[in-house]
PyMOL CGO cylinders between C-alpha atoms (Angstrom):
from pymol import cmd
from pymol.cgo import CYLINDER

trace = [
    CYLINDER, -67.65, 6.28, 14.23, -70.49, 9.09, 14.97, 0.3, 1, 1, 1, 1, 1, 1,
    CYLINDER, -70.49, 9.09, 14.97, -68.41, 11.23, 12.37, 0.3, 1, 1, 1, 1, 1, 1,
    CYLINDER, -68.41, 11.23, 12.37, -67.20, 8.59, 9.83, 0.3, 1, 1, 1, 1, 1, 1,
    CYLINDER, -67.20, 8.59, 9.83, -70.97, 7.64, 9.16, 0.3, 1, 1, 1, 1, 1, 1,
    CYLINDER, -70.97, 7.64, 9.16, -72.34, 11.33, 9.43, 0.3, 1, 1, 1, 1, 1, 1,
    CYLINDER, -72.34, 11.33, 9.43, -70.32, 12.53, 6.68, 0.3, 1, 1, 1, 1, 1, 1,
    CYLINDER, -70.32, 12.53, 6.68, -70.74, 9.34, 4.25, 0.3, 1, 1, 1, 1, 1, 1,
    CYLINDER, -70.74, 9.34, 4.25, -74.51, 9.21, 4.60, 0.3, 1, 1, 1, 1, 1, 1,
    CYLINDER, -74.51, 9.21, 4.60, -74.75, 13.29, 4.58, 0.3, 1, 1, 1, 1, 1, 1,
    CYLINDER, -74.75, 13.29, 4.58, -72.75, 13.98, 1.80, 0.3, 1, 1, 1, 1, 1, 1,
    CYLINDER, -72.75, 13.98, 1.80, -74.25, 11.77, -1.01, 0.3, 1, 1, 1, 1, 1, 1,
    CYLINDER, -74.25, 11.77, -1.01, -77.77, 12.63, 0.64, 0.3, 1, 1, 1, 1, 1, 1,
    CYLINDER, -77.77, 12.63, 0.64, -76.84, 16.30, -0.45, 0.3, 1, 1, 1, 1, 1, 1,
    CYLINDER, -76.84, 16.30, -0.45, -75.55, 15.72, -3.64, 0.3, 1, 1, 1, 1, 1, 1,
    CYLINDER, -75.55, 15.72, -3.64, -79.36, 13.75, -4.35, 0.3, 1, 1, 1, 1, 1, 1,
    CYLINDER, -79.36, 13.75, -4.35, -81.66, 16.27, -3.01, 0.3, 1, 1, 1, 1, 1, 1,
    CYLINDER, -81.66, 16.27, -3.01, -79.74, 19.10, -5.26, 0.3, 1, 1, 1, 1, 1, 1,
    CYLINDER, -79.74, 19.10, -5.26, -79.82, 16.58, -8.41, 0.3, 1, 1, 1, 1, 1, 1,
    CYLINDER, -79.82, 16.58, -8.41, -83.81, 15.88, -7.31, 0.3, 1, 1, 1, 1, 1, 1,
    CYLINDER, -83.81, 15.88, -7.31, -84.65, 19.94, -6.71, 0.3, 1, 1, 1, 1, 1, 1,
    CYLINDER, -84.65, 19.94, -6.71, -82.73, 20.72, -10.00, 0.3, 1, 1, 1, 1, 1, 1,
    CYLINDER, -82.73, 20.72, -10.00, -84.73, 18.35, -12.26, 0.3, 1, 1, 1, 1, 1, 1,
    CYLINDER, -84.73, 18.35, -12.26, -88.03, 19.56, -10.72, 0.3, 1, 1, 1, 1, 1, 1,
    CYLINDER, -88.03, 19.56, -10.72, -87.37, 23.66, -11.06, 0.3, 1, 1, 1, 1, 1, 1,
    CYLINDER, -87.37, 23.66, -11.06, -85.45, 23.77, -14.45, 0.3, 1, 1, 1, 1, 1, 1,
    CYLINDER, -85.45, 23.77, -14.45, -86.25, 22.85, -18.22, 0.3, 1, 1, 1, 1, 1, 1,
    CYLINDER, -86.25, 22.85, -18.22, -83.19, 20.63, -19.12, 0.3, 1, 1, 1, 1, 1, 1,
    CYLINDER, -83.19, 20.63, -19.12, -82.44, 19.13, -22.03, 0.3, 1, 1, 1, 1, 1, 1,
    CYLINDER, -82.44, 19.13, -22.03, -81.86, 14.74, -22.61, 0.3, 1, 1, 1, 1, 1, 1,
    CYLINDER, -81.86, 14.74, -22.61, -77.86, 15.62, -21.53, 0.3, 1, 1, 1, 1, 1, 1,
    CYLINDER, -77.86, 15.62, -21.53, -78.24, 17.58, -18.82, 0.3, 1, 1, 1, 1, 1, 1,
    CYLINDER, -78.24, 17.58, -18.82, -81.22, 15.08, -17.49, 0.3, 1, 1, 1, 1, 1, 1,
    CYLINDER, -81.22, 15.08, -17.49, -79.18, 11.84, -18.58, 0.3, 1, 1, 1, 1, 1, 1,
    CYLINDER, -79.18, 11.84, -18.58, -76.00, 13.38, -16.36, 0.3, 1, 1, 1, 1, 1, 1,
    CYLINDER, -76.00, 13.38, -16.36, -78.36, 14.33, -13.75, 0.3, 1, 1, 1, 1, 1, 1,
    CYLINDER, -78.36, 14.33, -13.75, -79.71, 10.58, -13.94, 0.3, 1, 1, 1, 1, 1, 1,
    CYLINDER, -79.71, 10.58, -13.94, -75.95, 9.24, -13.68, 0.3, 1, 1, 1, 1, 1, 1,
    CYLINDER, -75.95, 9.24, -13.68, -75.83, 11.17, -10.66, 0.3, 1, 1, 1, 1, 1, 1,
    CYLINDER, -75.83, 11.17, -10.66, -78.30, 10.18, -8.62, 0.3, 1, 1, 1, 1, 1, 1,
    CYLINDER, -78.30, 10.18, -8.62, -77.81, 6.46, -9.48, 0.3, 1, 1, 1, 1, 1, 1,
    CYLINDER, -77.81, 6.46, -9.48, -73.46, 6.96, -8.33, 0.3, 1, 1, 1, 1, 1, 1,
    CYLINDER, -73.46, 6.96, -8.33, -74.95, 8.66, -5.08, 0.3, 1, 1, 1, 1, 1, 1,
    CYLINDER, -74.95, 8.66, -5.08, -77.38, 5.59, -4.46, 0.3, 1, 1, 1, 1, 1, 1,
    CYLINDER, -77.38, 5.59, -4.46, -74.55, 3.41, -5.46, 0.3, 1, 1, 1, 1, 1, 1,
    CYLINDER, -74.55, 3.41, -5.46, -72.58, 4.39, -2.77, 0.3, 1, 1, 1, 1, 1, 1,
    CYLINDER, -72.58, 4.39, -2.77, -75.02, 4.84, 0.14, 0.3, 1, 1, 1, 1, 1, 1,
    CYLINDER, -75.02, 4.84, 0.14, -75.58, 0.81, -0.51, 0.3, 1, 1, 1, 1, 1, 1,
    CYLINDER, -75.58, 0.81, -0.51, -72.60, -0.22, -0.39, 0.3, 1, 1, 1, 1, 1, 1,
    CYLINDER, -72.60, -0.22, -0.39, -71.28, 1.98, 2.72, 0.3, 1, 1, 1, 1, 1, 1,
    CYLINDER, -71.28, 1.98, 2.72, -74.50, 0.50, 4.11, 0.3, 1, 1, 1, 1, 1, 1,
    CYLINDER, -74.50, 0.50, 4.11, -72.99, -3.24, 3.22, 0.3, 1, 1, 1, 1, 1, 1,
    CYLINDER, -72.99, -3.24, 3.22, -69.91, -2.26, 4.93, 0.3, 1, 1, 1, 1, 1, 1,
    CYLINDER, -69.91, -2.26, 4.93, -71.52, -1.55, 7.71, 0.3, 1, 1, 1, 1, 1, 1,
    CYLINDER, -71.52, -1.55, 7.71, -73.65, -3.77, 7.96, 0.3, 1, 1, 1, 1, 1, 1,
    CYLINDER, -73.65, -3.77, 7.96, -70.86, -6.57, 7.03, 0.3, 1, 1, 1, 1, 1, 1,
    CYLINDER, -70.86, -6.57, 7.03, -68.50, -5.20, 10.02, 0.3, 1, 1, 1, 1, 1, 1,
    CYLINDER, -68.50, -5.20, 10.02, -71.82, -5.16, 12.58, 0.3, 1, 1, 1, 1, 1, 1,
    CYLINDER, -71.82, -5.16, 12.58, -72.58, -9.78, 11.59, 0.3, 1, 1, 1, 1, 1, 1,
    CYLINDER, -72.58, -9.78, 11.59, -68.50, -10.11, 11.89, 0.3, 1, 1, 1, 1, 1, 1,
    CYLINDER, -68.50, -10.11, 11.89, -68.31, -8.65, 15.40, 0.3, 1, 1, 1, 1, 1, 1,
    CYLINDER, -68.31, -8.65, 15.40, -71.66, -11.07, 15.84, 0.3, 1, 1, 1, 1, 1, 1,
    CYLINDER, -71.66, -11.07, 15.84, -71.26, -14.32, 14.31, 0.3, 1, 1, 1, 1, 1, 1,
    CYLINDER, -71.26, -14.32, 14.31, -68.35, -15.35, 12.57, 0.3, 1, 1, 1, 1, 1, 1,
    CYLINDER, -68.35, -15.35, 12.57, -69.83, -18.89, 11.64, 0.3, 1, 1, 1, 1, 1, 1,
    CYLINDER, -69.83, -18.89, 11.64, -72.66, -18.53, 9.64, 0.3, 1, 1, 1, 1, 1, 1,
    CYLINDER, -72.66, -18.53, 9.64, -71.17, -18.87, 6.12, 0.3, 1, 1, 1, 1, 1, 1,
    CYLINDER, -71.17, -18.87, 6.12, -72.56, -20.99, 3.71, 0.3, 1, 1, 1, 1, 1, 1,
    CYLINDER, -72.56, -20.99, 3.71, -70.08, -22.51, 1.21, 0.3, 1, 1, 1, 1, 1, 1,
    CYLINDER, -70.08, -22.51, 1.21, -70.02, -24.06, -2.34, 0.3, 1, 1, 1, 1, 1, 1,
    CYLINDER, -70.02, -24.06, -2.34, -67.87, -24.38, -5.18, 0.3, 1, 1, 1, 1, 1, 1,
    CYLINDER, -67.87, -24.38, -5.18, -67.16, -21.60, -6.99, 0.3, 1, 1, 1, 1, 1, 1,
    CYLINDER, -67.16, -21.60, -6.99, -65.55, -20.76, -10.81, 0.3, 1, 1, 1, 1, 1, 1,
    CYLINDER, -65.55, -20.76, -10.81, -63.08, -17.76, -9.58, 0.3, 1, 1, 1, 1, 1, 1,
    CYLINDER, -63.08, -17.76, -9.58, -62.58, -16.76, -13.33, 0.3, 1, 1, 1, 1, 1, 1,
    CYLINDER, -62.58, -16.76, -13.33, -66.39, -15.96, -13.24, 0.3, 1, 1, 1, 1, 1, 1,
    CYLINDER, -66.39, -15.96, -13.24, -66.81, -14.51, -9.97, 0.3, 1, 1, 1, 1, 1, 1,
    CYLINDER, -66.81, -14.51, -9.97, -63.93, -12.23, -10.43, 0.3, 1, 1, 1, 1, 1, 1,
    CYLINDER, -63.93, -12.23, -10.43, -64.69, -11.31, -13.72, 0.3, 1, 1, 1, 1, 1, 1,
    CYLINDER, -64.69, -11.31, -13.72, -68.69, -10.00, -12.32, 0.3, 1, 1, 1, 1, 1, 1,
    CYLINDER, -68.69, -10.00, -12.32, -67.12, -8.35, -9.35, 0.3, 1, 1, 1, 1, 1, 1,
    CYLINDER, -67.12, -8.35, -9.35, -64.41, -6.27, -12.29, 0.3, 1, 1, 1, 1, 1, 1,
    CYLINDER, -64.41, -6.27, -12.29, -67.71, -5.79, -14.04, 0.3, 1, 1, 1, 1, 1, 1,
    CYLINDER, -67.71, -5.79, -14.04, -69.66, -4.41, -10.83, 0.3, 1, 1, 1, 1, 1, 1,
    CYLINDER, -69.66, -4.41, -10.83, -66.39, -2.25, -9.66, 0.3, 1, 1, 1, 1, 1, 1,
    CYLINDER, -66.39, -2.25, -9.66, -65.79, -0.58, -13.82, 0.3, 1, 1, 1, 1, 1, 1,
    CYLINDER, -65.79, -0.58, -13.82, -69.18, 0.05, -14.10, 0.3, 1, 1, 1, 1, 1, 1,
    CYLINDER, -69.18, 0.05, -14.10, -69.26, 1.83, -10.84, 0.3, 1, 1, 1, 1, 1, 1,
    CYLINDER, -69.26, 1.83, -10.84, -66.35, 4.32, -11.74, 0.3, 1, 1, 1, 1, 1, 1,
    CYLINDER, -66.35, 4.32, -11.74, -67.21, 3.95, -15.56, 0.3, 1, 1, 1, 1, 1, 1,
    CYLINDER, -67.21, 3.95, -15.56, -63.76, 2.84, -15.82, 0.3, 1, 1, 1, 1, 1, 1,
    CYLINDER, -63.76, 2.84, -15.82, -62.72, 1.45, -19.81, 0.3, 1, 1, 1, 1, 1, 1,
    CYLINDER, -62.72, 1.45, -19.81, -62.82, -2.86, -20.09, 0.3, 1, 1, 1, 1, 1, 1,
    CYLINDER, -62.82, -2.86, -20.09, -58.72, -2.69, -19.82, 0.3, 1, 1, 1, 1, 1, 1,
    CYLINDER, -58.72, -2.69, -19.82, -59.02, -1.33, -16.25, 0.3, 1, 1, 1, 1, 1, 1,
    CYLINDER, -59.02, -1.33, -16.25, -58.98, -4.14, -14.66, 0.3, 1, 1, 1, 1, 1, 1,
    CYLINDER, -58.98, -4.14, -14.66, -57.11, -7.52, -16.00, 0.3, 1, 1, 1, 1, 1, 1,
    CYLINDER, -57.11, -7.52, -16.00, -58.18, -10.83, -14.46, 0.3, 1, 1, 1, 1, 1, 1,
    CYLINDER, -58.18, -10.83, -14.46, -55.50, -13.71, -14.86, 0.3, 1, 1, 1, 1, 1, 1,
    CYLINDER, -55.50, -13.71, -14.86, -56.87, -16.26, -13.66, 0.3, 1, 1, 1, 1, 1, 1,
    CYLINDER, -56.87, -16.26, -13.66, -57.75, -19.89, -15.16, 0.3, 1, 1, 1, 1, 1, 1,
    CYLINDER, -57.75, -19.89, -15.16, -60.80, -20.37, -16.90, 0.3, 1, 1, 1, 1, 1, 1,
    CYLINDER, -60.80, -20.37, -16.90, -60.90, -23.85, -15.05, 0.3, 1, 1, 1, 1, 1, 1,
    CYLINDER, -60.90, -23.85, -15.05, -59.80, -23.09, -11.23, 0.3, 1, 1, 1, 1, 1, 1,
    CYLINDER, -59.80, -23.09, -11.23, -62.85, -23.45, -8.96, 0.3, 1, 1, 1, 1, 1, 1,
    CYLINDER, -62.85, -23.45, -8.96, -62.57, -22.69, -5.34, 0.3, 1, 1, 1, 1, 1, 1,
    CYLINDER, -62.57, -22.69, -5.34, -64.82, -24.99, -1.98, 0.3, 1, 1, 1, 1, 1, 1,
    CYLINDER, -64.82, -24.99, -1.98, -65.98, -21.53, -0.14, 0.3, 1, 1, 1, 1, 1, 1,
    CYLINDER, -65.98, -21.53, -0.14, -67.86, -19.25, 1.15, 0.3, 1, 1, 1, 1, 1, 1,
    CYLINDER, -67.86, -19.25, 1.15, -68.72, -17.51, -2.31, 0.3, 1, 1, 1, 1, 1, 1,
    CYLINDER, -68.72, -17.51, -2.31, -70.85, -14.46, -0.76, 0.3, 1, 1, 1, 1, 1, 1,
    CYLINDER, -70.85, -14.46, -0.76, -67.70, -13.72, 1.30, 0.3, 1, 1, 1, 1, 1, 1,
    CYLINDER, -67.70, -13.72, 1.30, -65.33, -14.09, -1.05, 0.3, 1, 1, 1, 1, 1, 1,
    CYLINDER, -65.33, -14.09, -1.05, -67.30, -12.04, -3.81, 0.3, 1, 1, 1, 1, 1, 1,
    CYLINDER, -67.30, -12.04, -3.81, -67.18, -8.69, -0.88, 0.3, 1, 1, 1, 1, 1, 1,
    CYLINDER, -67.18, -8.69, -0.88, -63.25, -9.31, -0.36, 0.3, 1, 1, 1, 1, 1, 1,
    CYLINDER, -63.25, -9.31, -0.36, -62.81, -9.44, -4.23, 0.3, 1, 1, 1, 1, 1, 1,
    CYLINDER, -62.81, -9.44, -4.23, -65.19, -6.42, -4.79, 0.3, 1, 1, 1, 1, 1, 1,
    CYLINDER, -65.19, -6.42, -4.79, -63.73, -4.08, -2.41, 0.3, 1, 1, 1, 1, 1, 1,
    CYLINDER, -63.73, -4.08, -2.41, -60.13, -5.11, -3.20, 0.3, 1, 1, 1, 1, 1, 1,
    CYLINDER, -60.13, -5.11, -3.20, -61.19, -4.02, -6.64, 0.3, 1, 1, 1, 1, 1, 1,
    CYLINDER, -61.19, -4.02, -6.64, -63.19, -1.21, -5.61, 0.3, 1, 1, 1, 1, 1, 1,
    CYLINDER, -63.19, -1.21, -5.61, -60.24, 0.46, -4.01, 0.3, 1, 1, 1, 1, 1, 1,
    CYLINDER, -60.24, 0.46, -4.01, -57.19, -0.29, -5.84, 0.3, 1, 1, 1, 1, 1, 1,
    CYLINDER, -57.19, -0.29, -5.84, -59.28, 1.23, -8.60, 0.3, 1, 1, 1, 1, 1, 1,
    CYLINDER, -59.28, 1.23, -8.60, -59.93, 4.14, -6.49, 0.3, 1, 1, 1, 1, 1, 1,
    CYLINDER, -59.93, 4.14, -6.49, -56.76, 5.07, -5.56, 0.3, 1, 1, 1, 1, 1, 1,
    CYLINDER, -56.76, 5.07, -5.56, -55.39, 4.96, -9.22, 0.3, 1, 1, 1, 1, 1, 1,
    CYLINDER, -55.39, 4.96, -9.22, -55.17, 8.22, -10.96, 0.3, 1, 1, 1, 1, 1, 1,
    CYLINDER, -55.17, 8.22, -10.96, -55.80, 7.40, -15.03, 0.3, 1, 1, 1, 1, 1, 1,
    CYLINDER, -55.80, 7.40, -15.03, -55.43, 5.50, -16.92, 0.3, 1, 1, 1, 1, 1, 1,
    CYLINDER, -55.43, 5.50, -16.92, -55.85, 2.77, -13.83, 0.3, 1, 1, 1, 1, 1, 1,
    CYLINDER, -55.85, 2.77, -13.83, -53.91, -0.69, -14.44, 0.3, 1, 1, 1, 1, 1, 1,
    CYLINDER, -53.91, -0.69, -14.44, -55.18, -3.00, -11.83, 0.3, 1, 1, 1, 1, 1, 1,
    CYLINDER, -55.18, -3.00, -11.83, -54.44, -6.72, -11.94, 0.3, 1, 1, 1, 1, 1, 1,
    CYLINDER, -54.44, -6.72, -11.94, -56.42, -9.75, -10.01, 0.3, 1, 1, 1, 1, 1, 1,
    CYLINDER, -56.42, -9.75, -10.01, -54.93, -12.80, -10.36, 0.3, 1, 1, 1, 1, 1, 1,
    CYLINDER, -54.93, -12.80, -10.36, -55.51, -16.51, -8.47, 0.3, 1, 1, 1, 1, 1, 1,
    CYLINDER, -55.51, -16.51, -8.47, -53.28, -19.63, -8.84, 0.3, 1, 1, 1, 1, 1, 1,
    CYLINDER, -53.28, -19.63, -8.84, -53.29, -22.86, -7.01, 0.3, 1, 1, 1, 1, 1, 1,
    CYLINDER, -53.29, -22.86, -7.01, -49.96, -23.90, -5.09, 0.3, 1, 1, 1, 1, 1, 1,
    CYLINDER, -49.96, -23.90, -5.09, -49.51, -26.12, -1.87, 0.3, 1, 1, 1, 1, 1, 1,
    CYLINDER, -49.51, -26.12, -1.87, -52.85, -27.10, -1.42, 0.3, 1, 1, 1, 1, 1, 1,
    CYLINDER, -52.85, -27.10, -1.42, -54.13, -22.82, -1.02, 0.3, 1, 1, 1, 1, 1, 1,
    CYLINDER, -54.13, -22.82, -1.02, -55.36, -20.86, -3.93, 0.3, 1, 1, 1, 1, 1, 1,
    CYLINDER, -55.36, -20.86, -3.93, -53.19, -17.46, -3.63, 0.3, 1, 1, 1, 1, 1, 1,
    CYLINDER, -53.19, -17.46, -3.63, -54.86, -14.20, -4.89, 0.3, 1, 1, 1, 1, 1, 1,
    CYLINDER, -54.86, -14.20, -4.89, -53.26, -10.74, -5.36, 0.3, 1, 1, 1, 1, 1, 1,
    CYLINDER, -53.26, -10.74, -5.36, -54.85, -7.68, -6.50, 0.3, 1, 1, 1, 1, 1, 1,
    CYLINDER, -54.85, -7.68, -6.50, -51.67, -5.15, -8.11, 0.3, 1, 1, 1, 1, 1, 1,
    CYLINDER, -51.67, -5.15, -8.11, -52.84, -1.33, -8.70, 0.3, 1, 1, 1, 1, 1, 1,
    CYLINDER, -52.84, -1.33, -8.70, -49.99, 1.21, -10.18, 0.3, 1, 1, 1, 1, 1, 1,
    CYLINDER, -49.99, 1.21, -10.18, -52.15, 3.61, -7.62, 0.3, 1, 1, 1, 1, 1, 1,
    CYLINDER, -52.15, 3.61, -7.62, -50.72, 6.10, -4.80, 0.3, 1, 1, 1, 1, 1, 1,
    CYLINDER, -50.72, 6.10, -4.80, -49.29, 3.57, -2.55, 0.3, 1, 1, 1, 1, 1, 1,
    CYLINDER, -49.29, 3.57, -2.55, -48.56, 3.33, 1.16, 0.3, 1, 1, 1, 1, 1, 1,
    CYLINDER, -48.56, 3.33, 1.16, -45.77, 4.42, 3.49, 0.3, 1, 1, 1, 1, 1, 1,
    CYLINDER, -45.77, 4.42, 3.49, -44.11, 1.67, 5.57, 0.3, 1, 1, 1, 1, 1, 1,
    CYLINDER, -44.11, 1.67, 5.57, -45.37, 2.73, 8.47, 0.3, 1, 1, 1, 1, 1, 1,
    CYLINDER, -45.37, 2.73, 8.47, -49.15, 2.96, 7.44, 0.3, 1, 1, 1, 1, 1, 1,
    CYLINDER, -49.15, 2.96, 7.44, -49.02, -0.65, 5.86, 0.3, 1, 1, 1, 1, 1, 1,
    CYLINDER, -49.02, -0.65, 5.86, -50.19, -2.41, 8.83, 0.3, 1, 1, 1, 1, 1, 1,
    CYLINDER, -50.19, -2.41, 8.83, -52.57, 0.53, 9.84, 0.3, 1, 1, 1, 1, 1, 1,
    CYLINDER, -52.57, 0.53, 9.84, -55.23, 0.09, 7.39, 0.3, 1, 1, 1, 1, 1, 1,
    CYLINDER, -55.23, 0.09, 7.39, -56.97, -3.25, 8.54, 0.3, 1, 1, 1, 1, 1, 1,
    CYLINDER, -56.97, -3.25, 8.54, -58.01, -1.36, 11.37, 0.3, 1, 1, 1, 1, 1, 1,
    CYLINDER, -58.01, -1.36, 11.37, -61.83, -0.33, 11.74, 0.3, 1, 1, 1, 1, 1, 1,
    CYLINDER, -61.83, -0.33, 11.74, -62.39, 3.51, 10.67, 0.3, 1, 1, 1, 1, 1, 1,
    CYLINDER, -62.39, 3.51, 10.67, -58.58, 3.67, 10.08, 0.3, 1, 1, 1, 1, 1, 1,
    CYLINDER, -58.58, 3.67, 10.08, -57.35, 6.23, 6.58, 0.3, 1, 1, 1, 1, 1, 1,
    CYLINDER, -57.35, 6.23, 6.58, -53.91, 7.15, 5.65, 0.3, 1, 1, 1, 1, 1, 1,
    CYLINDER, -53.91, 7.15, 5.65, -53.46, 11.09, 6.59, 0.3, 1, 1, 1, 1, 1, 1,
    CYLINDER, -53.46, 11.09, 6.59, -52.22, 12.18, 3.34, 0.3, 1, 1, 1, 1, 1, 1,
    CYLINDER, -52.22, 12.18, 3.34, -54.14, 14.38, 0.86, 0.3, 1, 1, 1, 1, 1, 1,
    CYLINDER, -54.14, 14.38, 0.86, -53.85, 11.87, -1.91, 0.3, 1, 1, 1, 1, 1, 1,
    CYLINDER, -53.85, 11.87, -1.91, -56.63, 9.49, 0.48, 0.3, 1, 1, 1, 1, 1, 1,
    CYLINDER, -56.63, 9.49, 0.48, -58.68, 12.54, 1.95, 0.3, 1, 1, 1, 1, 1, 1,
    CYLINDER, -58.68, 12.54, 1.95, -59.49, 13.94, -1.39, 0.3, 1, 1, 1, 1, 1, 1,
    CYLINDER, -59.49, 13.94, -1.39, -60.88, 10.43, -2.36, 0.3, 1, 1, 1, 1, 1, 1,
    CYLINDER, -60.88, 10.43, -2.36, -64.21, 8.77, -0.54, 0.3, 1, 1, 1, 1, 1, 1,
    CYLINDER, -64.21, 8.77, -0.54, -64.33, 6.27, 2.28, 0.3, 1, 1, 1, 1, 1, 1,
    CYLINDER, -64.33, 6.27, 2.28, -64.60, 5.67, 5.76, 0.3, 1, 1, 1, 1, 1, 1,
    CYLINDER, -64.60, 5.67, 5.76, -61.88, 3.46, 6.55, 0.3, 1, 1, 1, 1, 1, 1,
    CYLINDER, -61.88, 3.46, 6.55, -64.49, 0.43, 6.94, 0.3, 1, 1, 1, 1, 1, 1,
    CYLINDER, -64.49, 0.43, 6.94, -63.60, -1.37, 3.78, 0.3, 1, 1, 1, 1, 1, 1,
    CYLINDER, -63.60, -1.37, 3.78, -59.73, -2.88, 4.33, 0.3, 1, 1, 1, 1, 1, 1,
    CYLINDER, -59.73, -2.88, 4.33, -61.56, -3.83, 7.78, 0.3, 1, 1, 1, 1, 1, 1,
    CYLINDER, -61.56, -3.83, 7.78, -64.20, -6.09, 6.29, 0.3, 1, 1, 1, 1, 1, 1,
    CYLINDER, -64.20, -6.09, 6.29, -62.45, -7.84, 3.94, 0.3, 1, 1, 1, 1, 1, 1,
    CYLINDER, -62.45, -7.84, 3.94, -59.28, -8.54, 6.44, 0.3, 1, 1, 1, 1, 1, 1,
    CYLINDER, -59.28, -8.54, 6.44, -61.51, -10.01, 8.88, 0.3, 1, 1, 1, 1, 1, 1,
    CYLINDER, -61.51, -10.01, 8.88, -63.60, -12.25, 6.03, 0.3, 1, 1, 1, 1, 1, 1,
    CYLINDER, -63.60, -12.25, 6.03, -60.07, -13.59, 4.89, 0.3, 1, 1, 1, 1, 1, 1,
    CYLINDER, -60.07, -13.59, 4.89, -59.29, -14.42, 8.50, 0.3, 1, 1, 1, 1, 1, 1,
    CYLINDER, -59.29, -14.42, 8.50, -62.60, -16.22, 8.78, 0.3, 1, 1, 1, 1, 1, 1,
    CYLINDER, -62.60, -16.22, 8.78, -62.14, -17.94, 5.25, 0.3, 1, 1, 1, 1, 1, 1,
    CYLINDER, -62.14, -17.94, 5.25, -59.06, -19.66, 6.45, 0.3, 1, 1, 1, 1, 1, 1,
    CYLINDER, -59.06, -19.66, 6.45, -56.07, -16.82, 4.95, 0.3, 1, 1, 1, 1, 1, 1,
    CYLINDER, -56.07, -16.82, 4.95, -54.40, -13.84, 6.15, 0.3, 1, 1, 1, 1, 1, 1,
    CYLINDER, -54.40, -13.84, 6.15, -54.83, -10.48, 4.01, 0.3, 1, 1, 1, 1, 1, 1,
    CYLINDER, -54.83, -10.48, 4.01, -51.37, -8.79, 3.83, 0.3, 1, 1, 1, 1, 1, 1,
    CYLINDER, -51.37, -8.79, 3.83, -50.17, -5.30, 2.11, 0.3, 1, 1, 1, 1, 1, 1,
    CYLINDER, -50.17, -5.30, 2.11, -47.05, -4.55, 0.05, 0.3, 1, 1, 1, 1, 1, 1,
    CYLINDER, -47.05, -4.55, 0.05, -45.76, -1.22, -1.38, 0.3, 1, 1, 1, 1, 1, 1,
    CYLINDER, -45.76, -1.22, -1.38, -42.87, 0.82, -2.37, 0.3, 1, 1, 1, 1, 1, 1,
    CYLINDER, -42.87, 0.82, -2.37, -44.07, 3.62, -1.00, 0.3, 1, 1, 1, 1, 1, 1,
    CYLINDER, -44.07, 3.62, -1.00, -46.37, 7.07, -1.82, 0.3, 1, 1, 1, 1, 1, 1,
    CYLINDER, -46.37, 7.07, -1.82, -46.67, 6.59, -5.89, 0.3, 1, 1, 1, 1, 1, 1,
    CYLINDER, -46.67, 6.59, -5.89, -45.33, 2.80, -6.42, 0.3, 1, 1, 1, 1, 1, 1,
    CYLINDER, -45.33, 2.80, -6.42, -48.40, 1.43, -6.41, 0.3, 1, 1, 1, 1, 1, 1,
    CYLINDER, -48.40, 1.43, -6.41, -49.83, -1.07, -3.77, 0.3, 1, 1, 1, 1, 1, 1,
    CYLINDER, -49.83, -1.07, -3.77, -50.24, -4.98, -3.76, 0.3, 1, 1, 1, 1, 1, 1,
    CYLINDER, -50.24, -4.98, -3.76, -53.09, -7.04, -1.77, 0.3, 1, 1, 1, 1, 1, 1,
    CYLINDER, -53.09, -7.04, -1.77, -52.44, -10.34, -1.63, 0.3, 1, 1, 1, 1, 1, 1,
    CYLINDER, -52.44, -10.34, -1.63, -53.91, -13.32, 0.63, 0.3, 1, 1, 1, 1, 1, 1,
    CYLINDER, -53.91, -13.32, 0.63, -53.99, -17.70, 0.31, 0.3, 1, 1, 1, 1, 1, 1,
    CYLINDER, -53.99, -17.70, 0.31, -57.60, -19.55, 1.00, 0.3, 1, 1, 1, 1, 1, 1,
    CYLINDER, -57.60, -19.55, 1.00, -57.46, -23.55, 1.33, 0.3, 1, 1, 1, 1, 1, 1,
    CYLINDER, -57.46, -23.55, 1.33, -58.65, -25.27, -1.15, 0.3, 1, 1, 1, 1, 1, 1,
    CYLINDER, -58.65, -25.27, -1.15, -61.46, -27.10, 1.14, 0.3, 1, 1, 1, 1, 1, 1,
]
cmd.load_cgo(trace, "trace")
């Protein structure tokens, strides 16, 4: 844990206090300062949210009952969490496809649902080499609405597949260590789907086919 954290606050923490020390000691011109700008605001980007992972994992071990729920348009929450996600990895508009009904609305905890959708996003985005062709999509069946989020990324052996809901756990492979993240994420959102009322599950081919997460909420 000690390490995990270390390295994700360190590193970013770094990469600011060169960006800051450069703008103050140099003449640059409006690209150089405008790249410098992006920067900084990717580093603060992801201190937050490895500080919402962590701070989402600490109130799950804590209290798994304090969710407040309300009806929810998925087409719209899905659609801001695709816009949060592409703007994060300035990823083009056909990045991510949503295929979902304009009209399929959703009794639930929405600020839960909104961190499962976001870092489902977040990484099947981030383990896509370009151009990225990730897919959300939601349907109702059976009384459940089932959601699946398709990337054409790296994949995941067989024998890793159940692996990665665990806390701190990363695929050893060079295709994930080259790539940021402390193993936190897959953790949070499996346990908010558990609490939500669904199971979060994992399909792939294998290293290079691409990986599928996929999971079914009640409908109240």
């Amino acid at each position: 844990f000690i390490d995990s954290v270390t390295h994700e606050l360190k590193s970013p923490l770094a990469s600011l206090k060169l960006a800051v020390q450069t703008v103050s000691r140099r003449k640059l011109t409006d690209a150089q300062q405008g790249g410098l700008h992006r920067r900084m605001l990717d580093d603060i980007d992801r201190l937050s949210a490895f500080i919402d992972d962590i701070l989402a994992a600490s109130r799950l071990e804590q209290d798994r009952e304090a969710l407040d729920y309300s009806q929810v348009n998925l087409r719209l929450l899905a659609e801001r969490c695709a816009e949060r996600v592409r703007s994060r990895y300035r990823a083009p508009l056909g990045a991510i496809a949503i295929d979902i009904p304009e009209d399929l609305k959703l009794l639930t905890a929405t600020t839960a649902l909104e961190t499962v959708l976001k870092n489902l996003l977040d990484n099947a985005l981030k383990y896509s080499d370009e151009p990225a062709g990730v897919v959300l999509t939601a349907r109702e069946g059976e009384g459940r609405v089932h959601f699946s989020v398709t990337d054409q990324g790296i994949g995941i052996s067989q024998v890793h597949l159940k692996l990665i809901f665990d806390r701190f756990y990363r695929v050893p492979d060079e295709n994930v260590n080259t790539r940021r993240g402390t193993g936190l994420g897959l953790y949070v959102v499996s346990s908010l789907v558990k609490t939500l009322g669904g199971r979060l599950t994992a399909l792939s081919d294998g290293p290079g086919k691409g990986t599928t997460m996929q999971f079914a909420l009640p409908m109240r």
